[in-house]
C-alpha positions in Angstrom: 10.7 -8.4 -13.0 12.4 -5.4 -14.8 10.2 -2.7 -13.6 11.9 -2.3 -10.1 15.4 -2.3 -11.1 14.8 0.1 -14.1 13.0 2.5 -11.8 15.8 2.6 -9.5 17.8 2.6 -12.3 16.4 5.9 -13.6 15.0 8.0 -9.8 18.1 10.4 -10.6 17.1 13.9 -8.9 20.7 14.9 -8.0 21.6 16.2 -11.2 24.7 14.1 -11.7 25.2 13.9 -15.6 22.4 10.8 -15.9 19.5 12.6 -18.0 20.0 10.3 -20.6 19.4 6.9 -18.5 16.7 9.0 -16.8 14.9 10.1 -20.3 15.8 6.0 -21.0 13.9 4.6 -18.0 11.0 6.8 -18.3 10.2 5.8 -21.8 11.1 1.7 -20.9 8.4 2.4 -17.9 5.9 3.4 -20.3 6.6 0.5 -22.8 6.8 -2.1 -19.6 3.4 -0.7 -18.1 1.9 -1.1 -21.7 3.6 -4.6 -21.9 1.8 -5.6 -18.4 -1.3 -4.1 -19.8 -1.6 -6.2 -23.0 -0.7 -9.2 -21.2 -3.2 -8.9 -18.7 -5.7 -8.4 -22.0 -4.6 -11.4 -23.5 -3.9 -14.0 -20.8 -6.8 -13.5 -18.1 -6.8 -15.6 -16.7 -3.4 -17.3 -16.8 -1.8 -13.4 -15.9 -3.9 -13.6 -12.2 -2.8 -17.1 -11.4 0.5 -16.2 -11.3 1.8 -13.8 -8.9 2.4 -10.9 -11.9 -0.3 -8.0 -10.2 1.7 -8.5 -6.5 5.0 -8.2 -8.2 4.3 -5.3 -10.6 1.8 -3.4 -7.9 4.8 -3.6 -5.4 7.5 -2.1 -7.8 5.0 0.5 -8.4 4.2 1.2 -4.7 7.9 1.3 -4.2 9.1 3.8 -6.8 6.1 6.2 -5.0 7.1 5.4 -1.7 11.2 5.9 -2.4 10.5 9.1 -5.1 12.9 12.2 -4.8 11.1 15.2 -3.0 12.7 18.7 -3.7 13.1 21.0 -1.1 11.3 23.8 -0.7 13.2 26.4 -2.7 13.2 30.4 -2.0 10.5 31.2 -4.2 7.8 29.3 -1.8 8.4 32.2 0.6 7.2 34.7 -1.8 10.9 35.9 -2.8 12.0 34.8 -7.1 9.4 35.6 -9.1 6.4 35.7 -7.2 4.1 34.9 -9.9 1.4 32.7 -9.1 2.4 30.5 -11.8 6.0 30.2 -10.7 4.7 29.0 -6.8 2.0 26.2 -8.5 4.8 24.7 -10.6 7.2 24.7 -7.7 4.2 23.1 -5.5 4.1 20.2 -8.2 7.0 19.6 -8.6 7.9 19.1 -4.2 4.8 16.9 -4.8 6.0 14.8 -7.8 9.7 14.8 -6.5 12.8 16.2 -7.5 12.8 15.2 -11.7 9.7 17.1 -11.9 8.2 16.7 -15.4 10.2 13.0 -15.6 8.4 11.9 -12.5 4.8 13.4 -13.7 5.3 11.0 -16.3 6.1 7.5 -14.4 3.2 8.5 -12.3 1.1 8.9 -15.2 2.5 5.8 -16.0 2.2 3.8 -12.7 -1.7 4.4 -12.7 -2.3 4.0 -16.6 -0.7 0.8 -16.1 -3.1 -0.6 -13.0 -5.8 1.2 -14.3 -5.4 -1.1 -17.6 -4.9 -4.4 -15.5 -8.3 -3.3 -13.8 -9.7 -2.2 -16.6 -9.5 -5.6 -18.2 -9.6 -8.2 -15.3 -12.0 -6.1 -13.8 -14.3 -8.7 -13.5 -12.2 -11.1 -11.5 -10.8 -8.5 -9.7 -13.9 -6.4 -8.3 -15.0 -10.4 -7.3 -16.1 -10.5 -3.7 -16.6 -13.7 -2.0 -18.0 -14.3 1.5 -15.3 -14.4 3.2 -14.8 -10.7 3.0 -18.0 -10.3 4.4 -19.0 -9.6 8.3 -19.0 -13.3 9.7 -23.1 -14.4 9.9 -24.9 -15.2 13.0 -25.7 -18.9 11.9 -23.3 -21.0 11.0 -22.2 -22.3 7.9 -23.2 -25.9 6.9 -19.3 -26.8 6.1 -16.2 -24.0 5.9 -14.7 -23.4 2.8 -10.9 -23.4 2.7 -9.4 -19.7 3.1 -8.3 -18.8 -0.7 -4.7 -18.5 -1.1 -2.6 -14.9 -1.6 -2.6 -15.9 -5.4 -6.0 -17.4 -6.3 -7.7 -15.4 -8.8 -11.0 -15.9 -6.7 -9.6 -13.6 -3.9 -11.0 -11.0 -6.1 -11.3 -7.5 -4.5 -9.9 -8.4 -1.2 -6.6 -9.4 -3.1 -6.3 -6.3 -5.6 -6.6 -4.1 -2.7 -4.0 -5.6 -0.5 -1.5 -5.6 -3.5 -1.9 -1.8 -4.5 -2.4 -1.1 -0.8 1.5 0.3 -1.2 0.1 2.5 -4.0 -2.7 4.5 -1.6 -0.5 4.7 1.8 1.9 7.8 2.6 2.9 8.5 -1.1 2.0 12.2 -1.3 -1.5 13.6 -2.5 -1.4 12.9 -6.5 -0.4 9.0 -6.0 -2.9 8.7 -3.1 -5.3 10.4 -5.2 -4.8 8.3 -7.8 -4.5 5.1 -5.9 -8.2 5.5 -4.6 -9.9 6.0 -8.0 -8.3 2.7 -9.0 -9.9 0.8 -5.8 -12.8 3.0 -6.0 -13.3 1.5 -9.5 -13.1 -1.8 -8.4 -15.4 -1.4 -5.4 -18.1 0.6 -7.4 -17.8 -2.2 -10.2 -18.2 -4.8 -7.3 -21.5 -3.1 -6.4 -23.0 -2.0 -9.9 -22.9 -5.8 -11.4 -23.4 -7.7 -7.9 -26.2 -5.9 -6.0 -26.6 -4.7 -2.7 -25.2 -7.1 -0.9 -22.1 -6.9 -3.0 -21.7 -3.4 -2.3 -21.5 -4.2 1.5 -19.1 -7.2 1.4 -17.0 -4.5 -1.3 -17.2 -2.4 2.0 -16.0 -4.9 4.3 -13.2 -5.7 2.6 -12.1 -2.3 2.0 -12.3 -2.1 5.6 -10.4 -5.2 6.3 -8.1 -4.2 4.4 -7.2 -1.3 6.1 -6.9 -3.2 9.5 -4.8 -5.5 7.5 -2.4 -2.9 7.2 -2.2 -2.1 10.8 -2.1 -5.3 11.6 1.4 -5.5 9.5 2.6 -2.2 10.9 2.2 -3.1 14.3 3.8 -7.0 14.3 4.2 -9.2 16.8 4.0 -7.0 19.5 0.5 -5.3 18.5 -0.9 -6.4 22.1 2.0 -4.9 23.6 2.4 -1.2 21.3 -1.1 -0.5 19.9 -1.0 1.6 16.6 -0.4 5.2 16.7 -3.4 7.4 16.4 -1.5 8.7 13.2 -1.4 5.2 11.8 -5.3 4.7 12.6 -6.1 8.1 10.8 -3.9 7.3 7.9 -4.7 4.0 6.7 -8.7 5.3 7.8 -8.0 7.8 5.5 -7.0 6.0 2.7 -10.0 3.1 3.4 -12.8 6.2 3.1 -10.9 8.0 0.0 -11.5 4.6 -1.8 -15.1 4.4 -0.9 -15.9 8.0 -1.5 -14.2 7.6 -5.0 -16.3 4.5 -5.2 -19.1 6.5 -5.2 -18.8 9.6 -7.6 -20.4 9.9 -11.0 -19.2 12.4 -13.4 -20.6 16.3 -13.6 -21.0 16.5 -9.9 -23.3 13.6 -9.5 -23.2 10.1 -7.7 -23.0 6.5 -9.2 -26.3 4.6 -9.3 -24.9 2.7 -6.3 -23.5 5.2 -4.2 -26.8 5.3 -1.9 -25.3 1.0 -1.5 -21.9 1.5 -1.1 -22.1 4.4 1.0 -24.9 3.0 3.4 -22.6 -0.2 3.9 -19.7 1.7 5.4 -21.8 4.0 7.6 -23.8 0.9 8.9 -19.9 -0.7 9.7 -19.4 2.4 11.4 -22.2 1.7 13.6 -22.6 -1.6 14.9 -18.9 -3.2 13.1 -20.9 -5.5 10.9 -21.2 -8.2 14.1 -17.3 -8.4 13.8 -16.3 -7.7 17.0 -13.3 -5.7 16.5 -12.5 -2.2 18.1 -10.1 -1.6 15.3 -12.5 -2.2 12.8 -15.0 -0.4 14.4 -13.2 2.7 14.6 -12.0 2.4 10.8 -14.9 2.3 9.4 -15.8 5.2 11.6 -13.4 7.6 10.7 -13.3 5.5 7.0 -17.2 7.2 6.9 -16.3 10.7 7.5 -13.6 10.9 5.1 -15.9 9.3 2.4 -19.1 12.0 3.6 -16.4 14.7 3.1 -15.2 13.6 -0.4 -18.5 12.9 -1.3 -20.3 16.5 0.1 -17.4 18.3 -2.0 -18.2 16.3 -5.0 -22.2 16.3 -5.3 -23.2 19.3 -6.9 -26.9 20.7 -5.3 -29.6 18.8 -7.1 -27.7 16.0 -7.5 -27.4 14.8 -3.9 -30.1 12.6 -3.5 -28.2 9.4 -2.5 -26.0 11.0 -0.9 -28.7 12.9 1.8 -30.6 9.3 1.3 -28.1 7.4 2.9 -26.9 10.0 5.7 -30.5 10.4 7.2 -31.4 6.6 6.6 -28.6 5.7 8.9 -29.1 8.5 11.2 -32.7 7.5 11.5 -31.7 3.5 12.4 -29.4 4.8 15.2 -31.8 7.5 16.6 -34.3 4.4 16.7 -32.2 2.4 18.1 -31.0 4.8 20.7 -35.1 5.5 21.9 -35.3 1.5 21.9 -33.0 1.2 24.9 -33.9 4.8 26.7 -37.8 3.1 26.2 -36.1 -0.1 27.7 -34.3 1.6 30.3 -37.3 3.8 31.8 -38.9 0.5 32.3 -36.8 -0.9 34.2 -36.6 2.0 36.8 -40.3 2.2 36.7 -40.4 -1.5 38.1 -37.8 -0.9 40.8 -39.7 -1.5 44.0 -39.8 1.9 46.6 -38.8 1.3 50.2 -38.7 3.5 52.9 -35.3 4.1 53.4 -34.0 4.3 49.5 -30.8 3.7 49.4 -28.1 6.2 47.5 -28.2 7.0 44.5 -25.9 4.9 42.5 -23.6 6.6 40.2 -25.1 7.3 36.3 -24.1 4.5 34.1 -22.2 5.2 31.2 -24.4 6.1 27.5 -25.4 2.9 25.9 -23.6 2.3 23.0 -26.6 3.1 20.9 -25.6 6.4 21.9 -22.2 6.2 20.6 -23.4 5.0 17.5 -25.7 7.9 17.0 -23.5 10.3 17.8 -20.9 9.4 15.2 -24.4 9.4 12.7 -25.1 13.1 13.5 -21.6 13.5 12.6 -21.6 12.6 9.8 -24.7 14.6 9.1 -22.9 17.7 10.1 -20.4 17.1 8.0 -22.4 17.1 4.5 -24.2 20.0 6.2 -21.4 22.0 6.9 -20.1 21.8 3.3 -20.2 24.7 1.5 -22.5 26.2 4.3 -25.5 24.3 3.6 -25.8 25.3 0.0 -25.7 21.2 -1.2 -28.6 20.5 1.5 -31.7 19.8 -0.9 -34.1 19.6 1.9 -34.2 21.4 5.3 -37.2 19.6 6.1 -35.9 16.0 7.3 -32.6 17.5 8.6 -35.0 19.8 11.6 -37.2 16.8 12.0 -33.7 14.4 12.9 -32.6 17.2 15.1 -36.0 17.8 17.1 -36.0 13.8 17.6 -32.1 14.0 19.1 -32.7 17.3 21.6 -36.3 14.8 22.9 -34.3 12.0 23.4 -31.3 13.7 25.2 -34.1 15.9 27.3 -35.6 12.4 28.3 -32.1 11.1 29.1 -31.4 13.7 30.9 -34.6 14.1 33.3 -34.9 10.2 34.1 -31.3 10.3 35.5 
């Protein structure tokens, strides 16, 4: 492909006497990411079954990651100017790298480009099959061969792993940016499939996300777990896609935020039956950066699904939380009195129910907390959640 050696070609920041192969490879960017656009228009198809959206997604992914970044020059300390004005553009232009303006525009171009691709092979691409699911409890009749790297049917799960260099540790406008485009294909996933789209569109953004820790870590990932830093930043990235995923414009939410939203929180909660601590603890801290982005979106009166989803899960944990505290009592109830008791054995750890609800309340707190309160529609529910919580930890508290 041309479009990583003509970026290289053109990341010139040093001021060395190459503006005009600069001001060259900016405009050949834009006519390449048209190029790729119209081709994936025109070929469908035959443009996915090659391996055209891994090759031009990487070259993309890599000019972000390998950018020029300006230092921090003496007018960010308040001396130069001091206008406000001044300090923004500086700001911007540490952000966009060194070229400034020449940047803005290959980054403009970057996302035009894999916005278009989505745009138009959106249906193939927003695709999510089974397999990117949370495995089922029963089995399945006969197992379907794993879809290759390359297949067109890999659908979501393979647009997100090939612009997954686009949304990771490339400054705040390309990560930005990087989420709307999977956010488009996740909430286009859930609009035109249903439900139980919108939960498999979930998983695999997700799986995704463990996908990449899985590559940082190697071999050796038994021996070095990830970094707490890694976790958070690819968690991050996974809960900025679904929290795009679910805006609407104005301040309001998609039709199927309430869906997509609910499917990562109930991830969060019980890991979809997968099983894994890393994706567990993803989709944890994937749910309270999509509450935040969400809460800071949704204008008051607008919040329904939002508040609908939040309490709904909250509810299912409290329940199930009460479920084992009712199961527990039981059992002591039936423990047969002697004489001579023996000790007291030490308390057992919280069920995990507990866990679960805890990071449900969370989450509540979070979309509370924004803006002080002002985006809460109704008080009511929110003191009737709270009142449940304080019985059941009282209850805890006095059978131990």
């Amino acid at each position: 492909m041309l479009l990583a050696p003509l970026l290289r070609s053109g990341r010139d920041g040093s001021g060395s006497g190459k503006g005009d192969e600069d001001a060259t490879a900016v405009l050949s960017a834009d006519a390449l990411a048209a190029l790729h656009v119209a081709l994936a228009r025109d070929l469908q198809q035959d443009w996915l079954s090659g391996s055209f959206l891994e090759e031009l997604a990487a070259a993309w992914g890599l000019w972000l990651k390998e950018r020029p970044r300006a230092p921090p020059g003496p007018g960010s300390s308040g001396s130069g100017s001091g206008s406000p004005s001044a300090g923004l553009q500086q700001q911007q232009q540490q952000q966009l790298g060194g070229n400034g303006g020449k940047d803005a525009r290959v980054l403009a171009a970057a996302f035009g480009c894999m916005g278009g691709v989505f745009r138009h092979l959106g249906r193939s691409l927003s695709s999510v099959a089974a397999e990117a699911a949370p495995p089922a409890t029963a089995p399945r009749a006969a197992a379907a061969p794993a879809p290759s790297p390359a297949s067109p049917s890999c659908g979501l799960s393979r647009a997100l792993s090939a612009t997954r260099a686009m949304r990771l540790d490339c400054g705040a406008p390309a990560t930005r940016l990087g989420a709307q485009a999977g956010g488009y294909l996740v909430r286009r996933a859930s609009a035109f499939r249903g439900p139980e789209a919108a939960g498999r569109a979930a998983a695999a953004v997700v799986r995704d996300a463990e996908a990449a820790l899985s590559l940082e870590a190697g071999s050796d990932a038994a021996a070095s777990p990830p970094s707490a830093r890694s976790v958070a930043s690819v968690s991050a990235a996974a809960g900025a896609v679904v929290g795009e995923a679910c805006l609407g414009p104005k301040g309001a939410l998609h039709s199927r935020a309430r869906d997509v939203l609910g499917a990562l929180l109930s991830l969060a909660g019980d890991g979809g039956s997968n099983g894994s601590a890393a994706f567990r603890e993803i989709a944890a801290l994937a749910s309270l950066g999509a509450a935040r982005r969400v809460s800071a979106h949704v204008k008051r009166g607008k919040s329904g699904a939002l508040w609908q989803a939040l309490l709904s899960n909250a509810a299912d944990a409290l329940a199930e939380a009460e479920r084992e505290a009712e199961q527990g009592a039981a059992g002591d109830q039936g423990t047969p009195s002697s004489s001579h008791p023996p000790p007291p054995p030490p308390p057992p750890p919280p069920p995990p129910s507990f866990a679960a609800l805890s990071r449900a309340l969370d989450l509540v707190s979070v979309a509370v907390e924004c803006a002080r309160g002002a985006k809460v529609e109704d008080y009511g529910p929110l003191i009737a959640l709270a009142a449940r919580a304080a019985g059941l930890v009282v209850r805890s508290e006095g059978d131990e």
